[in-house]
C-alpha positions as CSV (number, residue, x, y, z in Angstrom):
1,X,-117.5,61.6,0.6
2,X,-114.2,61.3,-0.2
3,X,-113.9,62.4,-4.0
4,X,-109.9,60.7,-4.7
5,X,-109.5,57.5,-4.9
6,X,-106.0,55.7,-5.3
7,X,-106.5,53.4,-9.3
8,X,-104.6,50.4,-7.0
9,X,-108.0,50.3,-5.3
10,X,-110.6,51.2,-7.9
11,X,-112.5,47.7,-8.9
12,X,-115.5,48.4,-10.4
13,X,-118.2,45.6,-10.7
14,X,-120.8,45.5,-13.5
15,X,-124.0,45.8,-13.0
16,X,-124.8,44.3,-16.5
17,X,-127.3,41.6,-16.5
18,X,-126.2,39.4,-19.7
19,X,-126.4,35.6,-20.9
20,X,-123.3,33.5,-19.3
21,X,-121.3,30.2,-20.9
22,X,-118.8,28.7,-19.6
23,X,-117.2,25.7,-21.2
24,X,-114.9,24.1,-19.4
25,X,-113.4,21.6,-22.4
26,X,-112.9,22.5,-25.7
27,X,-115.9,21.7,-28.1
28,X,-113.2,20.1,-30.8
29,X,-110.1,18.4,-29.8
30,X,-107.2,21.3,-29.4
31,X,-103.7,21.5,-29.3
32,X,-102.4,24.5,-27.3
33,X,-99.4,25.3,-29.5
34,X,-97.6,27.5,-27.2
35,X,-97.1,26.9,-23.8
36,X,-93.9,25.9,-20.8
37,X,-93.4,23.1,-18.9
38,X,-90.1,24.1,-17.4
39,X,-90.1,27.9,-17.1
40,X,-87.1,29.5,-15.6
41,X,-87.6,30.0,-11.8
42,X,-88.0,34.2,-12.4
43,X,-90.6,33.9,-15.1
44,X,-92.7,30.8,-13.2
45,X,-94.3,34.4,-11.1
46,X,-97.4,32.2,-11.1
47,X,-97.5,28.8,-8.7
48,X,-99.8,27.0,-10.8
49,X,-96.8,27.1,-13.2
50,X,-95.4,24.0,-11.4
51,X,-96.3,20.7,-12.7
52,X,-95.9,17.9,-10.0
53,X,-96.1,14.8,-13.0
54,X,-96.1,14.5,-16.5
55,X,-99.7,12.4,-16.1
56,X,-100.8,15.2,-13.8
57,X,-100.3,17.4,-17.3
58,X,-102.2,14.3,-19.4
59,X,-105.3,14.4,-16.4
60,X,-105.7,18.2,-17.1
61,X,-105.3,17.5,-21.1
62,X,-107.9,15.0,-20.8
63,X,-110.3,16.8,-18.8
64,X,-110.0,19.8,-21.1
65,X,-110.4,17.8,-24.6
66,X,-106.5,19.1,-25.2
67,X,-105.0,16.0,-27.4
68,X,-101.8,17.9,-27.7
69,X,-99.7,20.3,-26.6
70,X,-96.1,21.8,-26.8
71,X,-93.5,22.5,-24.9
72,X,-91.1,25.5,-25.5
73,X,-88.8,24.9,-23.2
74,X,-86.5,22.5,-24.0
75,X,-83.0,24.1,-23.4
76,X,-80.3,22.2,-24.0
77,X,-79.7,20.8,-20.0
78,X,-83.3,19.6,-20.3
79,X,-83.7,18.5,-23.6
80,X,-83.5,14.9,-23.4
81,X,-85.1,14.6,-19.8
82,X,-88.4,16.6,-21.8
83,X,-88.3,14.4,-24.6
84,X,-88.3,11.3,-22.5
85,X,-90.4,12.6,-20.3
86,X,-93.3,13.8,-22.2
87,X,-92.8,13.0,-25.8
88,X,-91.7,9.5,-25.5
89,X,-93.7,8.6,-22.7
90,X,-97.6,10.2,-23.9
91,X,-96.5,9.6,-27.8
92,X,-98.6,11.9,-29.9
93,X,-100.1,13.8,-27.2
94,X,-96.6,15.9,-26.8
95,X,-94.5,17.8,-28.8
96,X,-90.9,19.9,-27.3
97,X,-88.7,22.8,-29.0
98,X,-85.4,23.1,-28.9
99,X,-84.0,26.5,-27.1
100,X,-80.6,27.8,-28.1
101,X,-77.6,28.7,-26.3
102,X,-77.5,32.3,-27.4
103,X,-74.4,32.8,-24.9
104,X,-71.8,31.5,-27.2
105,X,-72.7,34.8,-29.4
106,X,-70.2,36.4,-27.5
107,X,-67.7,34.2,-29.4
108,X,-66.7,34.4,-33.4
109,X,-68.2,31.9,-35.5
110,X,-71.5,31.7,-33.3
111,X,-73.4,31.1,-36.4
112,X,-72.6,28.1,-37.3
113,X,-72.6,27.2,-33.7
114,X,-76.0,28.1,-33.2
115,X,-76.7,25.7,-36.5
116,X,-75.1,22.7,-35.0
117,X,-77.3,23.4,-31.4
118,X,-80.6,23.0,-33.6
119,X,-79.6,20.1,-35.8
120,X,-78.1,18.3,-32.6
121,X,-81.5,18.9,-31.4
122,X,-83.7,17.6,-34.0
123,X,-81.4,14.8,-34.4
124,X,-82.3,14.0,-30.3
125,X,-86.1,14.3,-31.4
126,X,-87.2,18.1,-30.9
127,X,-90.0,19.1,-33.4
128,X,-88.5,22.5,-33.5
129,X,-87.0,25.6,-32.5
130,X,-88.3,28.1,-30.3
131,X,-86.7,31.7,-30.5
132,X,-87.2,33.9,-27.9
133,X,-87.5,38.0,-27.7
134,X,-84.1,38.3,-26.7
135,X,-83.1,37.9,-30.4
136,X,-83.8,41.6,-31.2
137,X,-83.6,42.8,-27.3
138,X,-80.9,40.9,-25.7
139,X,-78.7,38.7,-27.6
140,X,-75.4,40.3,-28.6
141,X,-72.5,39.2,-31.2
142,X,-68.9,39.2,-30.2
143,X,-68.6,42.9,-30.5
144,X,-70.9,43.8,-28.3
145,X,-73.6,44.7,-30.9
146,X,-77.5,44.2,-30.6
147,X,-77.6,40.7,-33.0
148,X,-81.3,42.2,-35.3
149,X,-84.3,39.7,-35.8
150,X,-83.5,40.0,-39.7
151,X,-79.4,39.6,-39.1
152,X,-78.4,37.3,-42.7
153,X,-75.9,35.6,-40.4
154,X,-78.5,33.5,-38.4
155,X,-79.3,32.4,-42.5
156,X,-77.2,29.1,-41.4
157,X,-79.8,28.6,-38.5
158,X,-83.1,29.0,-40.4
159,X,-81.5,26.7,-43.0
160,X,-81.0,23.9,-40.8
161,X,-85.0,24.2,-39.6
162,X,-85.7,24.2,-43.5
163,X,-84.0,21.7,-44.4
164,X,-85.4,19.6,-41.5
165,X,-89.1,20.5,-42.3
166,X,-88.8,22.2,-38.5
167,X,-91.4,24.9,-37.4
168,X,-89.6,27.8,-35.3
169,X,-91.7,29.6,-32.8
170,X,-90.4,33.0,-32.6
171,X,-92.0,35.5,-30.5
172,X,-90.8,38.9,-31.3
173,X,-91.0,42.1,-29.0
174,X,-93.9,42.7,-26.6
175,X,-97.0,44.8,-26.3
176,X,-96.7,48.0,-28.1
177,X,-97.6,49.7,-24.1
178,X,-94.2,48.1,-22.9
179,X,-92.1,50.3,-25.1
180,X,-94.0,53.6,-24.4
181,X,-93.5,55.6,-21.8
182,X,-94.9,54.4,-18.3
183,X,-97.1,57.5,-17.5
184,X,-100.4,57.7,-16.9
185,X,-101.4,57.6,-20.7
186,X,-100.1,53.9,-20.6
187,X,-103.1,51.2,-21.2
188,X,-100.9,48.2,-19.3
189,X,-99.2,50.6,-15.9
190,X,-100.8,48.0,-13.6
191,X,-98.7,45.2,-15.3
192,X,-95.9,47.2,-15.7
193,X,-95.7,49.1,-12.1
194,X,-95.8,45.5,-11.1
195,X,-92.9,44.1,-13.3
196,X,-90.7,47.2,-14.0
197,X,-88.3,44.8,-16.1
198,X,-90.9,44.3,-19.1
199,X,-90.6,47.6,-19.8
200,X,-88.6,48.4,-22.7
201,X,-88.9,52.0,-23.2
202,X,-85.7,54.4,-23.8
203,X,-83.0,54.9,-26.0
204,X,-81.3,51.8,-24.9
205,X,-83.4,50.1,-26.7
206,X,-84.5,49.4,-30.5
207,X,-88.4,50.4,-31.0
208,X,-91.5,48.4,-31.2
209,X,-91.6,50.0,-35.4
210,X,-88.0,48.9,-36.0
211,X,-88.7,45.2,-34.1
212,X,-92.0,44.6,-36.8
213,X,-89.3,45.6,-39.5
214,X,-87.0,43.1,-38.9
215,X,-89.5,40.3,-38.7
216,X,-90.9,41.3,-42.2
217,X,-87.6,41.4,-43.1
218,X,-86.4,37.8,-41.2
219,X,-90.2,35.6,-42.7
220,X,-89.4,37.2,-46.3
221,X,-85.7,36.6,-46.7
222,X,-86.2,33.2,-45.6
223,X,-89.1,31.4,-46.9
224,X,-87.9,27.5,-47.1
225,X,-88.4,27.8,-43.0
226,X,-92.1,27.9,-42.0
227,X,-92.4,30.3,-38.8
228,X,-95.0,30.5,-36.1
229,X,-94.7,34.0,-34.6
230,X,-96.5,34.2,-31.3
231,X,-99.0,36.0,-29.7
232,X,-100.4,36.9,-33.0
233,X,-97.7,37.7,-34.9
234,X,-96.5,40.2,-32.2
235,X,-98.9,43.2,-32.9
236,X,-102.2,42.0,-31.6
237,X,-103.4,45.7,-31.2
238,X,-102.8,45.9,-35.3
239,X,-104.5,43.1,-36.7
240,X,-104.6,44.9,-40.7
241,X,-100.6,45.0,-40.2
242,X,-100.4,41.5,-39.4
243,X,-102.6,40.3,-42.4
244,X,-101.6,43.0,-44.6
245,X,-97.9,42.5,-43.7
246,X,-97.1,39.1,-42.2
247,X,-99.6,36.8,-43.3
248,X,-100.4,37.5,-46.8
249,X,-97.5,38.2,-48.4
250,X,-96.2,35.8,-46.5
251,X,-97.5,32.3,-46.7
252,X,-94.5,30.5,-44.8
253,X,-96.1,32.5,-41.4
254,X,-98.6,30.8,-39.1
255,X,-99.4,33.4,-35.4
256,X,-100.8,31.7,-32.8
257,X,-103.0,33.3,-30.0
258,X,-101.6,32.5,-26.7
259,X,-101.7,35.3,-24.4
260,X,-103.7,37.9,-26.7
261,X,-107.4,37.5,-25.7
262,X,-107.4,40.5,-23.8
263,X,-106.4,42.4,-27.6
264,X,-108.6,40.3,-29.9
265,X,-111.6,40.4,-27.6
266,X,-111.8,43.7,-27.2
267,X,-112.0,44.1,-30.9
268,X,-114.2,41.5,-31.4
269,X,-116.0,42.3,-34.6
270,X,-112.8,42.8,-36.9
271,X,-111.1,39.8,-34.7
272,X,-113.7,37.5,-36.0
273,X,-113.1,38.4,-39.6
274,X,-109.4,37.9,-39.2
275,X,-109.5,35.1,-37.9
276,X,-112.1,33.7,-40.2
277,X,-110.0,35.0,-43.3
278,X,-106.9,33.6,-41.9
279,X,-108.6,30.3,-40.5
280,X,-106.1,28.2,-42.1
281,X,-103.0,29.9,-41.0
282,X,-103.8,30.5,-37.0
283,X,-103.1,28.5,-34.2
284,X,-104.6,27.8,-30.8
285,X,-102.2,28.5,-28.1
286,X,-102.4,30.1,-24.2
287,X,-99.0,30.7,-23.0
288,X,-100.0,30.4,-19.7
289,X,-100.1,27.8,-16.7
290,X,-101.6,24.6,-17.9
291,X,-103.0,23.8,-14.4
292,X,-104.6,27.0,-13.5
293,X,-107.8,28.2,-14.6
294,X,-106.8,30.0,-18.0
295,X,-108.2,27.6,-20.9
296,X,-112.1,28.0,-20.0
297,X,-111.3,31.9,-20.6
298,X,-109.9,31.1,-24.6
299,X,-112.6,28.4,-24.9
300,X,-115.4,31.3,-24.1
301,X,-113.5,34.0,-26.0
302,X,-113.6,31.5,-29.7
303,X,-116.8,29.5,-29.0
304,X,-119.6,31.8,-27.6
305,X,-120.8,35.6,-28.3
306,X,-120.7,36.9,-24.6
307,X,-120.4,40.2,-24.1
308,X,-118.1,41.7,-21.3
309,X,-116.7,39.3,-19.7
310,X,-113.4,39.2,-17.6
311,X,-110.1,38.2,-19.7
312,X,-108.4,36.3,-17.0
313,X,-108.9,35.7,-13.1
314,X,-107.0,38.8,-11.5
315,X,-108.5,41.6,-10.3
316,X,-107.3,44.3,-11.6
317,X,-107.0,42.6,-15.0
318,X,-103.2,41.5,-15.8
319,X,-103.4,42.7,-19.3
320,X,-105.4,45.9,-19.1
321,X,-108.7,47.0,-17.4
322,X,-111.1,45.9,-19.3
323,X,-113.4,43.1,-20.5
324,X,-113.8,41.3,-23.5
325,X,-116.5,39.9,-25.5
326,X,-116.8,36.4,-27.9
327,X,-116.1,35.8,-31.8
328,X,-118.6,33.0,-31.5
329,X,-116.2,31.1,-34.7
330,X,-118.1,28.6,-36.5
331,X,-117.5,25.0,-36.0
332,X,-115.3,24.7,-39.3
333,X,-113.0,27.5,-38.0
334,X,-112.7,26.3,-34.4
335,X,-111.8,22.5,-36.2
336,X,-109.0,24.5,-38.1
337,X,-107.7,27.0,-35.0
338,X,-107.8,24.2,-32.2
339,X,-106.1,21.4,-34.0
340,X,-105.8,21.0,-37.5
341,X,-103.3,24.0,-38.2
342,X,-101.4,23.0,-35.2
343,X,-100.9,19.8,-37.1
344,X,-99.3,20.9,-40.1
345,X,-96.9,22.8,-37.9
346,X,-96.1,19.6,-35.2
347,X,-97.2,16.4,-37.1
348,X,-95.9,13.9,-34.3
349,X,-99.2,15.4,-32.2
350,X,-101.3,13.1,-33.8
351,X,-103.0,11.5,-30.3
């Protein structure tokens, strides 16, 4: 017998024997708070990214018990074709954020550039602004320098979400695994070996410590502007940091979940807690293709108690090999997380 045997072919299968459920629609009505409708052609890596009709989207919504959902894609050449699209067209079912033009950083005055982008956009009907991780890893000023999460001269920008009663969605960094070294110690090397370009480990970059830092730093220096920091307020795999930094000194910060099942559920007994503690300031979310097969896997991971149980579809796991187990929330909660909190955050969703 051969004793070696390559990880890229090691796919173990349980041999547990344990109770199964599988809903297939939400057991309130939900809003998934975080998700694309237009990704850009190299991020769309999976096909059932591609929507063929906005009543395609409303079919799936309505088979899943989804009465809402919002789009983070609305850059400034699509915009208006989203909001016509989808907002005006399924009133209260849809809701779009506005994405920046970071580009004209490169040029002086891009504060108050940026500022005019988002008020232009609320004026056309966006509900929002969503920031992306570039701001803190990509974006540069007109010198060539890294432009921080916390820089005081995006206060203009945060003022004009404010003063609008705007929610911005900012998602901040990435896994801690994609700024540590890809060796064999690394808990995401499938994902990464995969997509190289996620990694953001080296000196040419700022660290996942200094990152958290400046997003204390950017929810506490402004607090008029309500934020939504995804994927659980960025550190999933620290869930006392997030309540003991973000959340409660910090009541103008809502997280939402999208694309951190695979942390929280491994966790599941202090997961619960948090998000029973914090029931009024999560939101549901998935961040992932509303046509494929992902919302069964949140709906089993909040509403039952299974135990070991896949986190998504691929084989190995996208976001780490292992499984997950159920937080089992009680129906209050579940109200709160699927909808309600979404509401305060994107009121037009009212379908």
């Amino acid at each position: 017998m051969d004793r070696s045997l390559p990880l890229s072919q090691f796919e173990p299968q349980s041999q547990l024997v344990l109770p199964e459920h599988r809903p297939e629609r939400a057991r309130f009505p939900a809003i998934d708070a975080h998700n694309h409708l237009a990704l850009h052609a190299e991020d769309a890596y999976d096909p059932a990214w591609t929507l063929q009709s906005p009543q395609q989207l409303i079919d799936m919504m309505d088979r899943r018990n989804l009465r809402g959902l919002v789009d983070l894609d609305g850059r400034p050449e699509r915009l208006r074709s989203a909001l016509t699209s989808y907002k005006e067209a399924h009133r209260g079912r849809m809701a779009v954020l506005a994405v920046l033009d970071w580009s004209v950083c490169a040029e002086p005055g891009w504060p108050a550039v940026l500022a005019e982008q988002l008020a232009s956009a609320l004026a056309l009907g966006a509900d929002g602004l969503k920031v992306s991780k570039g701001l803190g890893l990509r974006h540069r000023d007109e010198h060539g320098r890294l432009i921080p999460v916390d820089d005081p001269r995006l206060g203009e920008l945060w003022a004009v979400a404010a003063d609008a009663g705007a929610t911005v969605l900012i998602h901040t960094a990435d896994p801690v695994a994609f700024f540590r070294p890809l060796d064999r110690f690394n808990e995401r090397w499938d994902e990464l070996h995969l997509r190289p370009e996620w990694s953001w480990y080296g000196p040419q970059f700022p660290t996942f410590e200094s990152l958290m830092d400046q997003l204390i730093g950017l929810v506490g220096t402004n607090a008029r502007t309500v934020f939504q920091v995804a994927h659980v307020g960025s550190y999933a795999e620290n869930l006392a940091w997030v309540a003991d930094q973000l959340l409660t000194p910090h009541p103008n910060v809502y997280v939402d979940i999208s694309e951190r099942i695979a942390e929280l559920g491994r966790q599941p007994h202090f997961a619960r807690r948090f998000l029973i503690d914090f029931q009024d300031r999560v939101v549901f979310g998935t961040d992932r293709p509303p046509l494929g097969p992902w919302y069964p896997y949140y709906f089993r991971f909040l509403e039952t108690f299974d135990d070991y149980f896949p986190h998504g579809p691929e084989v190995p796991p996208r976001q780490g090999r292992w499984n997950i187990s159920g937080v089992g929330l009680p129906d209050d909660v579940l109200a709160k997380l699927y909808r309600d909190n979404a509401l305060k955050l994107y009121p037009s969703l009212n379908g």
